[in-house]
C-alpha positions as CSV (number, residue, x, y, z in Angstrom):
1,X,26.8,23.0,49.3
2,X,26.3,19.4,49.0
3,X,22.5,19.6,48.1
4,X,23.7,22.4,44.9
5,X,26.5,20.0,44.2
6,X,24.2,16.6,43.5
7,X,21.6,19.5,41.9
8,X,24.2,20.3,39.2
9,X,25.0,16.9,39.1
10,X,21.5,15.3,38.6
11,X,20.8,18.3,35.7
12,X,24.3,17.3,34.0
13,X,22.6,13.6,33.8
14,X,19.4,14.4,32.9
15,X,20.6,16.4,30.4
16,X,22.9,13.7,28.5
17,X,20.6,11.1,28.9
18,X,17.7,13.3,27.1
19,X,20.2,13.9,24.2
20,X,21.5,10.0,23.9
21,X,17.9,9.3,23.7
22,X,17.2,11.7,20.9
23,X,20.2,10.6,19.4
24,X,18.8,7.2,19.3
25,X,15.5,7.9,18.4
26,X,15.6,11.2,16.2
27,X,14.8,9.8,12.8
28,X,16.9,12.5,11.1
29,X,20.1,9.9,12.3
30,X,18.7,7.0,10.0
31,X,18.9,7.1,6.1
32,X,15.5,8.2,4.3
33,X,13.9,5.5,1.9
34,X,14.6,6.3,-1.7
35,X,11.4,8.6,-2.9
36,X,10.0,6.1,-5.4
37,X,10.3,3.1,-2.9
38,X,8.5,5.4,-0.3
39,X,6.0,5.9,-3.2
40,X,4.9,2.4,-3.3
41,X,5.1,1.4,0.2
42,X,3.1,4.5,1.6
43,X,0.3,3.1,-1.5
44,X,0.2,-0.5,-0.9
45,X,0.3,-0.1,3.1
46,X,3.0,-2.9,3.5
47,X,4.3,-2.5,7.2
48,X,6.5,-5.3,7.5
49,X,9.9,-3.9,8.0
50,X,11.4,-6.6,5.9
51,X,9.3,-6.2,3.0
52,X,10.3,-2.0,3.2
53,X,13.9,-3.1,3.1
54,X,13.8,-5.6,0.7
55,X,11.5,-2.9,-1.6
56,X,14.2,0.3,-0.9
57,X,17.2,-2.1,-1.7
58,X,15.7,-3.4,-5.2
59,X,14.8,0.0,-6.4
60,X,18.3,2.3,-5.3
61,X,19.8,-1.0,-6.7
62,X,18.1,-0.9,-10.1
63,X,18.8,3.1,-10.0
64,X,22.6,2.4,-9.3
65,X,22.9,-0.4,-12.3
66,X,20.8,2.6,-14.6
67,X,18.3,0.0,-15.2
68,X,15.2,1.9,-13.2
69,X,14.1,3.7,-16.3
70,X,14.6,0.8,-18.2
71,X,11.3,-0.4,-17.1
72,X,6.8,0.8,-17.2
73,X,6.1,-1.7,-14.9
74,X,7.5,-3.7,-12.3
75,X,5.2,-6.0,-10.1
76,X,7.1,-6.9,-6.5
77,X,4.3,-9.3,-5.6
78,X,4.8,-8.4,-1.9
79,X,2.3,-8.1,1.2
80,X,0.1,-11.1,0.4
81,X,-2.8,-9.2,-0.5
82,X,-4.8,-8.3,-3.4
83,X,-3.9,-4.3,-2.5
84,X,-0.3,-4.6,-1.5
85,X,0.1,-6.8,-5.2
86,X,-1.7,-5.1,-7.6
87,X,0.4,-1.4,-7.7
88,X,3.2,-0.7,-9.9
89,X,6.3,0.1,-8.4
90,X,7.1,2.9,-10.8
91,X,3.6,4.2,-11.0
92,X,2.0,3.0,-7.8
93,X,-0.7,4.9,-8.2
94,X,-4.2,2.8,-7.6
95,X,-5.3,3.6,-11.2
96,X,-5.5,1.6,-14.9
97,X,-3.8,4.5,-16.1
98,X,-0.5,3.3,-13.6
99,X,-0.7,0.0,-15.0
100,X,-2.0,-1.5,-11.4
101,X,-3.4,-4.6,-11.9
102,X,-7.2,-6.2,-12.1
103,X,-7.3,-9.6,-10.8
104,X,-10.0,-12.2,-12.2
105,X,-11.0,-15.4,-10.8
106,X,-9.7,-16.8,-7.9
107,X,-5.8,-15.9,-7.7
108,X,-3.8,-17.3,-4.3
109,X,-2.0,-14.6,-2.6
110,X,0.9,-15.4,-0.3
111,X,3.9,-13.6,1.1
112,X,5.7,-15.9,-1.3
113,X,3.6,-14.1,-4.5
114,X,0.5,-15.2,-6.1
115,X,-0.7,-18.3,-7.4
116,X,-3.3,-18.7,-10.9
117,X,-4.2,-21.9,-10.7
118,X,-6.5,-22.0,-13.7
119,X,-8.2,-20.6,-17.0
120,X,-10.2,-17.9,-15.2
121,X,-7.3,-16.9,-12.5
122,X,-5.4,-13.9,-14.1
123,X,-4.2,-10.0,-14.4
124,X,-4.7,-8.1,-16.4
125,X,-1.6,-5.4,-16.7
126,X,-3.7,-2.4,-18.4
127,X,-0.1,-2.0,-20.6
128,X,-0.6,-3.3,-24.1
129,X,2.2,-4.4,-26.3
130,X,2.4,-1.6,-28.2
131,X,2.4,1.0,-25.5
132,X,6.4,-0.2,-24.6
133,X,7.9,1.3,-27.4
134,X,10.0,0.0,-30.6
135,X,9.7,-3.8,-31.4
136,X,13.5,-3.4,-31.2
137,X,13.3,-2.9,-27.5
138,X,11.0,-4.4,-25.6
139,X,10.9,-6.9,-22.7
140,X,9.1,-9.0,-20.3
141,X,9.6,-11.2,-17.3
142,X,8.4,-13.8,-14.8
143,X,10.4,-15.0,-11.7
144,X,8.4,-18.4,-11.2
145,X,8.7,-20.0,-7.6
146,X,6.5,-23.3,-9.0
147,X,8.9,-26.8,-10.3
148,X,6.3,-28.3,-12.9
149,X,6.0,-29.6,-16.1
150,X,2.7,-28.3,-16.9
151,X,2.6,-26.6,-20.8
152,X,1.2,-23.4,-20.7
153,X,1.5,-19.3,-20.8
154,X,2.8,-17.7,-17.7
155,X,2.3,-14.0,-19.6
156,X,1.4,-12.4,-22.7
157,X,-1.2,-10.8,-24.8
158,X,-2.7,-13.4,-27.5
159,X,-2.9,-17.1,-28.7
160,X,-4.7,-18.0,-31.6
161,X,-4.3,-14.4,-33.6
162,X,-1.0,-13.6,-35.2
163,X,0.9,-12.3,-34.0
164,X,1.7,-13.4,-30.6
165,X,3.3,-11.4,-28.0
166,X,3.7,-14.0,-24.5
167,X,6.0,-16.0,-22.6
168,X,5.5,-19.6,-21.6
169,X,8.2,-21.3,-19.2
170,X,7.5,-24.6,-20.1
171,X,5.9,-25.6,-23.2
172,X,5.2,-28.0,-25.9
173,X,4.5,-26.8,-29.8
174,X,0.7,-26.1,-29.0
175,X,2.2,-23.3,-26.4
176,X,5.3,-21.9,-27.8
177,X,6.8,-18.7,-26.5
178,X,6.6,-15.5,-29.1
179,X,7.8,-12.8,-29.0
180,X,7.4,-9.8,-32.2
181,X,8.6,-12.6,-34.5
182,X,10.2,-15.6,-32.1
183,X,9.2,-18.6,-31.4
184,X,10.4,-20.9,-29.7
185,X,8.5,-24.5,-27.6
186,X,10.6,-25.0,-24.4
187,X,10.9,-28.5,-22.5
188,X,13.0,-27.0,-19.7
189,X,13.4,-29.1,-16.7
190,X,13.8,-26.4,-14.7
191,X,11.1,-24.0,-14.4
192,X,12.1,-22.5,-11.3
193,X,13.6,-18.5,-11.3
194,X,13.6,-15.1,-13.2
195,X,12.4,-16.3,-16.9
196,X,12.5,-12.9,-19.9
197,X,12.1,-12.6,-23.4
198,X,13.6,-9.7,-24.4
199,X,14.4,-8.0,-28.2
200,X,16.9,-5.7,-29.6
201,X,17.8,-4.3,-33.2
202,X,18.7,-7.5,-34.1
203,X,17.8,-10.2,-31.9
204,X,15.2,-11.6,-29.9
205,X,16.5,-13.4,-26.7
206,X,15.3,-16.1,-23.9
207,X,16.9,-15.8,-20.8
208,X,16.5,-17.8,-17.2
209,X,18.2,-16.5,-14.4
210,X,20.1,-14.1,-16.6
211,X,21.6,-16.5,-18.9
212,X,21.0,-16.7,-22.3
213,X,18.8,-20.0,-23.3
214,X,18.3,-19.2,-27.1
215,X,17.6,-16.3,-29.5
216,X,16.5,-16.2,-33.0
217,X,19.2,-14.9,-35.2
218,X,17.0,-12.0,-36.7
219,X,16.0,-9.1,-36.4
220,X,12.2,-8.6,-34.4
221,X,9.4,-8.0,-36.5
222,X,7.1,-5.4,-36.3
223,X,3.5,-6.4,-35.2
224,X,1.7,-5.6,-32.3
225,X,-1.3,-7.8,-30.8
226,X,-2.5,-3.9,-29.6
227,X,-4.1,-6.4,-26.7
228,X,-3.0,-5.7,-22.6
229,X,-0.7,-7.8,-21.2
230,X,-1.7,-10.5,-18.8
231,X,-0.1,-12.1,-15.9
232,X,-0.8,-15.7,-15.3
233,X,-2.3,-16.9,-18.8
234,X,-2.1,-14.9,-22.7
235,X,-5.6,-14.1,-24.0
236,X,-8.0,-16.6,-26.0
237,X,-6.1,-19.6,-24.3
238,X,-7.0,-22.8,-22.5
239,X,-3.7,-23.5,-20.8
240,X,-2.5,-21.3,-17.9
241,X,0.8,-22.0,-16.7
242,X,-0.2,-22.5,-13.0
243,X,3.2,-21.2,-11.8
244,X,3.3,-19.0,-8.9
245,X,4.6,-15.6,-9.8
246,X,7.1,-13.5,-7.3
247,X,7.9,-10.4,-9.6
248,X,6.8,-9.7,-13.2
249,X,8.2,-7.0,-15.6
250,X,7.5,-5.3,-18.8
251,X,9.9,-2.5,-20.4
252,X,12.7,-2.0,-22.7
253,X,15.2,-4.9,-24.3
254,X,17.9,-5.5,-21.9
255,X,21.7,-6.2,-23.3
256,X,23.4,-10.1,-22.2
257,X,25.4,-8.1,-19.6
258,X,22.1,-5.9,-18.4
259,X,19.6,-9.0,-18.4
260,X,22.7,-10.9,-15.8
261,X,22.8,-7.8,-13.8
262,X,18.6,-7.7,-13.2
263,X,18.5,-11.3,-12.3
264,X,21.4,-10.2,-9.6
265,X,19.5,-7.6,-8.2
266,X,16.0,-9.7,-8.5
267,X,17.4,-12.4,-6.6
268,X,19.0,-10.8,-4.0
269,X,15.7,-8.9,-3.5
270,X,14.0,-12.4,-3.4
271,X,16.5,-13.7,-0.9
272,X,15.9,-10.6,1.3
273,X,12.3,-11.9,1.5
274,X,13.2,-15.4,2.2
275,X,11.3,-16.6,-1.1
């Protein structure tokens, strides 16, 4: 009697401990990845649980402020490699077509983004100017991680052809930012964080870290350079901003309220990656 009784008794264990162990591992108990985060980590290969996280946050949070579609391409810089930093996050497909990006020279890659420390260090972003639509709506970004005062283009298409179409943090007259009519030279102390030019029906704005810096008053004009975007220097140049870039964009103009609300979501993503 004994012997049936510690029987019973060792099948009722066995069997709760088999189901608290499928309860703990069965993956159906932990939330999937959002589909176009899965996307991008599945193509770039990144593994580090932190890097997943901080990728699935940024893009449910750009879906949940309706700023996703808002953007062609959206570079993470994550992984540390040239792979894992070239694919777009809303076309990570390993393809010009997707926008991924061709690296020339001799860029830096680190977990904290990459470094173009000269002329011949770029990327080229296979998305010209006027493949993003309407001169009225049309933006681009650079989250810099480098503090220096060196004058030069971070982004862009031209310099030295009108018109100009690029971004330079910091910059005398011989480097001024444009943007489909603007122009502006910038001695900004601070070169640190998410810098954008972005244009709307009647405005062309500069923004750092969301805030507005300066905007021109008018109404874009339209011209197009026709010319791809590049990350790390504009085209025809001698004067790379050697800045070390953690996320890029290029989409649709963003409002004052929408711009603020990016930078939100940008830094917390940055935070989550300890950069």
């Amino acid at each position: 009697m004994k012997n049936i009784f510690y029987l019973v008794l060792v099948l009722l264990v066995g069997t709760f401990l088999l189901r608290c162990q499928k309860s703990i591992y069965d993956s159906s108990d932990f939330p999937s990845n959002d589909p176009d985060a899965q996307k991008f980590i599945d193509s770039s290969g990144i593994t580090g649980t932190t890097e997943q996280l901080a990728i699935n946050n940024f893009v449910q949070q750009l879906k949940d402020s309706s700023l996703w579609a808002k953007f062609l391409a959206i570079y993470p810089m994550v992984g540390g490699s040239e792979h894992t930093t070239k694919l777009n996050l809303k076309d990570p497909r390993n393809s010009d077509a997707a926008y991924r990006l061709t690296f020339y020279g001799s860029p830096v890659y680190a977990s904290t983004g990459i470094f173009f420390p000269g002329v011949a260090d770029y990327a080229d972003t296979h998305l010209a100017d006027n493949a993003i639509g309407a001169c009225t709506d049309a933006c681009i970004s650079y989250y810099s991680r480098t503090q220096n005062t060196i004058s030069g283009y971070d982004m862009g298409c031209t310099d030295g052809a009108v018109p100009y179409n690029e971004l330079s943090v910091y910059s005398n007259s011989a480097d001024k930012s444009e943007w489909f009519g603007f122009s502006e030279d910038r001695l900004s102390p601070a070169t640190t964080g998410l810098f954008m030019l972005s244009s709307s029906i009647a405005n062309v704005t500069r923004y750092r870290n969301g805030i507005v810096v300066s905007s021109s008053g008018s109404a874009p004009k339209n011209s197009y350079t026709n010319l791809t975007i590049l990350i790390g220097k504009s085209r025809i140049t001698a004067h790379p901003g050697q800045k070390e870039c953690a996320l890029a964009t290029i989409g649709n103009g963003l409002t004052d309220a929408q711009a603020l609300t990016f930078f939100n979501i940008v830094q917390k993503f940055e935070n989550t990656l300890s950069r």
